[in-house]
PDB file as gemmi writes it, atoms N, CA and C in Angstrom:
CRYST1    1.000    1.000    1.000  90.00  90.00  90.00 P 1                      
ATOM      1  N   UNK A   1     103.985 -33.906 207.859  1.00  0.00           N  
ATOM      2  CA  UNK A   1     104.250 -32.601 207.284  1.00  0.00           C  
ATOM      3  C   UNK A   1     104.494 -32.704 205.779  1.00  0.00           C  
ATOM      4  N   UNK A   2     105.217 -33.872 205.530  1.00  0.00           N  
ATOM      5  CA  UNK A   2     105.616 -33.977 203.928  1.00  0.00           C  
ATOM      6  C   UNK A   2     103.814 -33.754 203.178  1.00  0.00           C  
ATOM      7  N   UNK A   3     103.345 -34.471 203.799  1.00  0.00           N  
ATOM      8  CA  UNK A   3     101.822 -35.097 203.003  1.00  0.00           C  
ATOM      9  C   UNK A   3     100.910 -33.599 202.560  1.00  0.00           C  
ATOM     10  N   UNK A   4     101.494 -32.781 203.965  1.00  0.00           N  
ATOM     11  CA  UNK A   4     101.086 -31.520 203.176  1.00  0.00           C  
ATOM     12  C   UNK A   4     101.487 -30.389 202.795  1.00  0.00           C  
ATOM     13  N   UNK A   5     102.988 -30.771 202.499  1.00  0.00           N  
ATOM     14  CA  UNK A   5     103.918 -30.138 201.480  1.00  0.00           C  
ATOM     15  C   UNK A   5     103.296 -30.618 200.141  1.00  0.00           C  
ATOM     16  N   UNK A   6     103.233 -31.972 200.099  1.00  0.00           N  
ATOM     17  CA  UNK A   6     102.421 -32.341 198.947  1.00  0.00           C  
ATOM     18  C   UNK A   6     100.981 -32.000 198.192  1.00  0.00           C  
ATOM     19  N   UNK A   7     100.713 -32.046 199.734  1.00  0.00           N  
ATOM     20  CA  UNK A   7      99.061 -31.225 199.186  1.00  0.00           C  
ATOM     21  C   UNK A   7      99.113 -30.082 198.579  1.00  0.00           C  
ATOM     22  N   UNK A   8     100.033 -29.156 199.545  1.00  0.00           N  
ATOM     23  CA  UNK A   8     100.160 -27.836 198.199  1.00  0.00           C  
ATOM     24  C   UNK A   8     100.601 -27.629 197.055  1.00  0.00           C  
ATOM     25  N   UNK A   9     101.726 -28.441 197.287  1.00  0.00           N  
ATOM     26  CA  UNK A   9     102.448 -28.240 195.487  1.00  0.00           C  
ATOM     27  C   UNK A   9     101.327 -28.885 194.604  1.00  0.00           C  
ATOM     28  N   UNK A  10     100.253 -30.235 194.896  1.00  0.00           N  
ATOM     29  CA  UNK A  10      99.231 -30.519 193.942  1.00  0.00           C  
ATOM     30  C   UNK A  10      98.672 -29.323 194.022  1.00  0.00           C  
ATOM     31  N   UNK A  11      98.035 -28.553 194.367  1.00  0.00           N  
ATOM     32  CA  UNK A  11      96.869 -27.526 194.655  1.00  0.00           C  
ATOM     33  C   UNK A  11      97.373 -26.350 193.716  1.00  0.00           C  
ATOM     34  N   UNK A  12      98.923 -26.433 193.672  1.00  0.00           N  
ATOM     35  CA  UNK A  12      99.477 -25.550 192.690  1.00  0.00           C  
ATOM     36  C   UNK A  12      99.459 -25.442 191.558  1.00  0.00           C  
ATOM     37  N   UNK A  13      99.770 -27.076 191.070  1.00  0.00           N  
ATOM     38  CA  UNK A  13      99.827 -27.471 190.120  1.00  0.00           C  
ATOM     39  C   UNK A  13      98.564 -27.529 189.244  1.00  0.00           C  
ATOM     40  N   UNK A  14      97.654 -27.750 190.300  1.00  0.00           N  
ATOM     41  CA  UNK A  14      96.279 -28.016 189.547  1.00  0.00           C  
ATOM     42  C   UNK A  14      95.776 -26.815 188.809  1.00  0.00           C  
ATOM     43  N   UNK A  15      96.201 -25.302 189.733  1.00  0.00           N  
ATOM     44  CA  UNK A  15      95.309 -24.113 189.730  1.00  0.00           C  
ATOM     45  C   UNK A  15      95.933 -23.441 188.681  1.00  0.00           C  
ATOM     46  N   UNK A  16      96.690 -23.732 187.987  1.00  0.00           N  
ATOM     47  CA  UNK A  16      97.363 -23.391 186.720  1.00  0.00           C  
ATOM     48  C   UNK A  16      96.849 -24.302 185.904  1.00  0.00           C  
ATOM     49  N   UNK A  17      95.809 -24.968 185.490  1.00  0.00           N  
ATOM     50  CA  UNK A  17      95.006 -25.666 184.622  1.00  0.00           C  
ATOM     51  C   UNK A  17      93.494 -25.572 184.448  1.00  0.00           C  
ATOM     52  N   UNK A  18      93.336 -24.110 185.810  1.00  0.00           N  
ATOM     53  CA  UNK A  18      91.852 -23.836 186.239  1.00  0.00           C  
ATOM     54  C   UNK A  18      91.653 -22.648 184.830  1.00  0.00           C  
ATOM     55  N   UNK A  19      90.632 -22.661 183.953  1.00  0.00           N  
ATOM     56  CA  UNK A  19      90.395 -21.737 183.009  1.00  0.00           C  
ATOM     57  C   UNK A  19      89.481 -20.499 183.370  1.00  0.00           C  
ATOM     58  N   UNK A  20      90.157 -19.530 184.240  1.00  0.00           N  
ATOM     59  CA  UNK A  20      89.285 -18.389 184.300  1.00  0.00           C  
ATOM     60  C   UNK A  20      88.429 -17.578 183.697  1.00  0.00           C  
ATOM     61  N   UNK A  21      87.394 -17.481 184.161  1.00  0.00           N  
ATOM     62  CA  UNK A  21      86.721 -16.729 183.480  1.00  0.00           C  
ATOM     63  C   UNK A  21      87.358 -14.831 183.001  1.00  0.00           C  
ATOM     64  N   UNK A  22      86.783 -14.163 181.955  1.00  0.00           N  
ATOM     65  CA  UNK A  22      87.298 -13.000 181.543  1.00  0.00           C  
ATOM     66  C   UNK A  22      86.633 -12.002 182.602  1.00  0.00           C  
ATOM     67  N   UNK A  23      87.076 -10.982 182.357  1.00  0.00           N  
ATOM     68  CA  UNK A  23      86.437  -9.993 183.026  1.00  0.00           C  
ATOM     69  C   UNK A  23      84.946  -9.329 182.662  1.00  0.00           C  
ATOM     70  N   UNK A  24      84.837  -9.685 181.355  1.00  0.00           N  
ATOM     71  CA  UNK A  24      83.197  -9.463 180.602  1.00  0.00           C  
ATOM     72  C   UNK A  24      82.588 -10.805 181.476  1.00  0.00           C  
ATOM     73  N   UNK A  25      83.076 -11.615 181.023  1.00  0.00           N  
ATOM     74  CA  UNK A  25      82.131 -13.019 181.556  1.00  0.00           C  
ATOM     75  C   UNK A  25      82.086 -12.222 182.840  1.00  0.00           C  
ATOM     76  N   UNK A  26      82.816 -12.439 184.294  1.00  0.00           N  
ATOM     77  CA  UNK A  26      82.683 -12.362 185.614  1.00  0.00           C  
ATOM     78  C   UNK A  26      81.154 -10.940 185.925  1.00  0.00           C  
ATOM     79  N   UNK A  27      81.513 -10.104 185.164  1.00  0.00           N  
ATOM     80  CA  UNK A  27      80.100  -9.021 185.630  1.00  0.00           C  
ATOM     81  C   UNK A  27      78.942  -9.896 185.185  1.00  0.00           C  
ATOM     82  N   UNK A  28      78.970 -10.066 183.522  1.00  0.00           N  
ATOM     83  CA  UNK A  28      77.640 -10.649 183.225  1.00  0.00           C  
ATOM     84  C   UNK A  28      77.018 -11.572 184.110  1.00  0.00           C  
ATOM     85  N   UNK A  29      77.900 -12.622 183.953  1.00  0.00           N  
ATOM     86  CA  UNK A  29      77.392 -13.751 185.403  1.00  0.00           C  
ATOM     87  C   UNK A  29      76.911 -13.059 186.695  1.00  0.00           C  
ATOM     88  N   UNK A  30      77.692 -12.488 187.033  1.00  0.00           N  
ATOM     89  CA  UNK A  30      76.830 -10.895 188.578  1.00  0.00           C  
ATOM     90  C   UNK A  30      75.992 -10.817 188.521  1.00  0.00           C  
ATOM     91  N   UNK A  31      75.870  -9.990 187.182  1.00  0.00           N  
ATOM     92  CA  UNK A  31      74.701  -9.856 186.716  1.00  0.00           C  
ATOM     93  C   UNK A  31      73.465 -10.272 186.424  1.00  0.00           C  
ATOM     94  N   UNK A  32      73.773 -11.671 186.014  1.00  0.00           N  
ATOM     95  CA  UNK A  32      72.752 -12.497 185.810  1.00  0.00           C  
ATOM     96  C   UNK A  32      72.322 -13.348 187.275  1.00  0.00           C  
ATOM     97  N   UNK A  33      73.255 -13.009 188.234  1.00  0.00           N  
ATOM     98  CA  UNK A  33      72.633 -14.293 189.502  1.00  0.00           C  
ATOM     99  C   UNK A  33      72.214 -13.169 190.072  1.00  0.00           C  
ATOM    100  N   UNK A  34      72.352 -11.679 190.129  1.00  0.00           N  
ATOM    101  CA  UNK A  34      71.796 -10.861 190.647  1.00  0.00           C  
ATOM    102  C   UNK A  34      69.827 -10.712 190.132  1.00  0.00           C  
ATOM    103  N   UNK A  35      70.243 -10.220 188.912  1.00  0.00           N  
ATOM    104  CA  UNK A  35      68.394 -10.610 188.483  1.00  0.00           C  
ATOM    105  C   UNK A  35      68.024 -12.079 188.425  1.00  0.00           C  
ATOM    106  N   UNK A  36      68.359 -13.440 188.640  1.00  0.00           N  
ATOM    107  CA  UNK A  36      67.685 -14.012 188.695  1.00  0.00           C  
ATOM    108  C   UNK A  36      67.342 -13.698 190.433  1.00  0.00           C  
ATOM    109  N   UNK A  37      67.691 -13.967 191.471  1.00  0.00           N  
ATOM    110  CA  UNK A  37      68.233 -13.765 192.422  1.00  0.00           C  
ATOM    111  C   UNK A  37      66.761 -12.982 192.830  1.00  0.00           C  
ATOM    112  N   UNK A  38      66.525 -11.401 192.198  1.00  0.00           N  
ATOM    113  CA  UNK A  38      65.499 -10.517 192.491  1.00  0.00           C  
ATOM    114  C   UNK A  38      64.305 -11.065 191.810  1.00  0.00           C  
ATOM    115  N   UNK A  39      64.422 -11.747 190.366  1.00  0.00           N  
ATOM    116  CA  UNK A  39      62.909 -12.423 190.292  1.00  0.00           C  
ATOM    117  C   UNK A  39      62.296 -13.411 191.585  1.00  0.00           C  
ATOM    118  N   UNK A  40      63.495 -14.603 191.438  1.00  0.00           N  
ATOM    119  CA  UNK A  40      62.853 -15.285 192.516  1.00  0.00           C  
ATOM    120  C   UNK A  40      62.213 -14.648 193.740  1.00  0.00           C  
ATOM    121  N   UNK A  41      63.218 -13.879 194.246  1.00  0.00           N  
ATOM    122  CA  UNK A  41      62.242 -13.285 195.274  1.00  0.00           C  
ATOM    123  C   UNK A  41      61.595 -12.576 195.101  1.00  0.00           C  
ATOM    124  N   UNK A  42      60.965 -11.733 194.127  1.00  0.00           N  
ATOM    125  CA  UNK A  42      59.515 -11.119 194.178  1.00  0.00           C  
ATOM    126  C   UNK A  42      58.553 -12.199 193.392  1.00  0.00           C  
ATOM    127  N   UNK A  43      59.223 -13.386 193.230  1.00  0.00           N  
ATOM    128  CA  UNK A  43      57.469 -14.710 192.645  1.00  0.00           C  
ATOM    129  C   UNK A  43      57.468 -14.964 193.964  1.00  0.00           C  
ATOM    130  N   UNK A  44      58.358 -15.621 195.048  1.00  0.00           N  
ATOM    131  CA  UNK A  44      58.370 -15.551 196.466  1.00  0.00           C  
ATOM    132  C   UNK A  44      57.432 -15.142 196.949  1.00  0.00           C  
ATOM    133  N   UNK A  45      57.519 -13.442 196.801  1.00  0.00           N  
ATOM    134  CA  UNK A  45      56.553 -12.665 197.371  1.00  0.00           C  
ATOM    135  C   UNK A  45      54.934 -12.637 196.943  1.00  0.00           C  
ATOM    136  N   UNK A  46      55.382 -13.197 195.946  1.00  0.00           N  
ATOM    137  CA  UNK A  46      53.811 -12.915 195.432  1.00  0.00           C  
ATOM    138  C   UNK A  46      53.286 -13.952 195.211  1.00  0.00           C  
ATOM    139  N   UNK A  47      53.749 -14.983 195.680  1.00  0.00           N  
ATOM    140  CA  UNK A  47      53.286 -16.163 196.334  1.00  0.00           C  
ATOM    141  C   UNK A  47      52.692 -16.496 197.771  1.00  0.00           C  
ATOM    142  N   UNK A  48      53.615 -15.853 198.530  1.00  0.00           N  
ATOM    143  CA  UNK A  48      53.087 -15.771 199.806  1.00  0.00           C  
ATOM    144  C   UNK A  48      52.408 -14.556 200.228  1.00  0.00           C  
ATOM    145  N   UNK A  49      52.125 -13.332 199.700  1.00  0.00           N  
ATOM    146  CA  UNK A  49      51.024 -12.541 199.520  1.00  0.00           C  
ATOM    147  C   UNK A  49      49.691 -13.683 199.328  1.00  0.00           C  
ATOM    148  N   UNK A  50      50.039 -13.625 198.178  1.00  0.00           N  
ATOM    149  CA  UNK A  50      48.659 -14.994 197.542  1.00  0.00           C  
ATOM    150  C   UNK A  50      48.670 -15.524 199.051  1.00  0.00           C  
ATOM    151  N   UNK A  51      48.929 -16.967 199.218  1.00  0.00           N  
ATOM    152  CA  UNK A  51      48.767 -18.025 200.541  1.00  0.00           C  
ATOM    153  C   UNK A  51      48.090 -17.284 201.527  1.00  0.00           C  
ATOM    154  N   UNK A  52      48.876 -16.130 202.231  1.00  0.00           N  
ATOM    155  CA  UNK A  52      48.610 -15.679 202.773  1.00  0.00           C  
ATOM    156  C   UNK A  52      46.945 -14.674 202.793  1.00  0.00           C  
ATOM    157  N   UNK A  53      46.882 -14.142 201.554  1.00  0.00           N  
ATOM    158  CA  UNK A  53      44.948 -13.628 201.860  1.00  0.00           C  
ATOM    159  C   UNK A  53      44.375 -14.918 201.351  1.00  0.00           C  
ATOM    160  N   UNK A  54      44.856 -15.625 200.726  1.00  0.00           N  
ATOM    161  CA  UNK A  54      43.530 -16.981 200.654  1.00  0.00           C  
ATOM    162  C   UNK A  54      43.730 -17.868 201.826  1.00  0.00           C  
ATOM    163  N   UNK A  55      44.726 -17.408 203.037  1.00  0.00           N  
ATOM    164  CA  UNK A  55      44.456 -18.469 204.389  1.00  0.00           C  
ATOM    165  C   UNK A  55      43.366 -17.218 205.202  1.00  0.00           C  
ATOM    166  N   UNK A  56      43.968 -16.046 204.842  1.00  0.00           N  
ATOM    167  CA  UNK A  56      42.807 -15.277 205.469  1.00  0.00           C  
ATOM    168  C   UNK A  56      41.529 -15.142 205.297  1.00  0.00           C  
ATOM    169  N   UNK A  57      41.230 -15.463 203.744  1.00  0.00           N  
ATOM    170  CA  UNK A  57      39.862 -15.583 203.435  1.00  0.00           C  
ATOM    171  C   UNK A  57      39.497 -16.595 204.432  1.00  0.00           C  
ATOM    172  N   UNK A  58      39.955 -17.903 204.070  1.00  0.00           N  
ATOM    173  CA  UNK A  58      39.655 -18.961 204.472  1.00  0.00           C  
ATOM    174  C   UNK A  58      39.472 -19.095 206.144  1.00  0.00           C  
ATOM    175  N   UNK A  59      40.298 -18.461 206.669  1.00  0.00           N  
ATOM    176  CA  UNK A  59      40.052 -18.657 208.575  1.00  0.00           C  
ATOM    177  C   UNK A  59      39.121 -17.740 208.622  1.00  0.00           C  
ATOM    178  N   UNK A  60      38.739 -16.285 207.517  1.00  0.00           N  
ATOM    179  CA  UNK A  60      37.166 -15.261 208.493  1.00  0.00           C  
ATOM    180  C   UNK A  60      36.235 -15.832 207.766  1.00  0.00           C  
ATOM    181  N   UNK A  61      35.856 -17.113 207.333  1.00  0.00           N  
ATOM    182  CA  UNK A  61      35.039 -17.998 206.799  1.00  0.00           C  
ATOM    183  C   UNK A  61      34.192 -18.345 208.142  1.00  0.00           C  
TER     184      UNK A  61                                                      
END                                                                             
């Protein structure tokens, strides 16, 4: 039990040395994993659009 009395008071100690981000930073970052987030998945898509009619070309061959 001591060992994780100990564990918390480290965990305490530590999280008062953690440098939070601001409240501008926290949206922008949102923000930014949100649109990267929607590019990737529409190159995704339009990748496997692609694959997909050039396997179709390719099998009514």
């Amino acid at each position: 039990m001591q060992n994780f009395i100990n564990y918390l008071k480290d965990t305490r100690a530590e999280m008062k040395h953690v440098s939070w981000p601001t409240k501008d930073q926290t949206i922008a970052f949102t923000l930014l994993v949100i649109a990267l987030s929607l590019f990737i998945a529409v190159l995704l898509g339009v990748f496997d659009a692609g694959f997909r009619k050039a396997m179709e070309f390719l099998i009514s061959r």
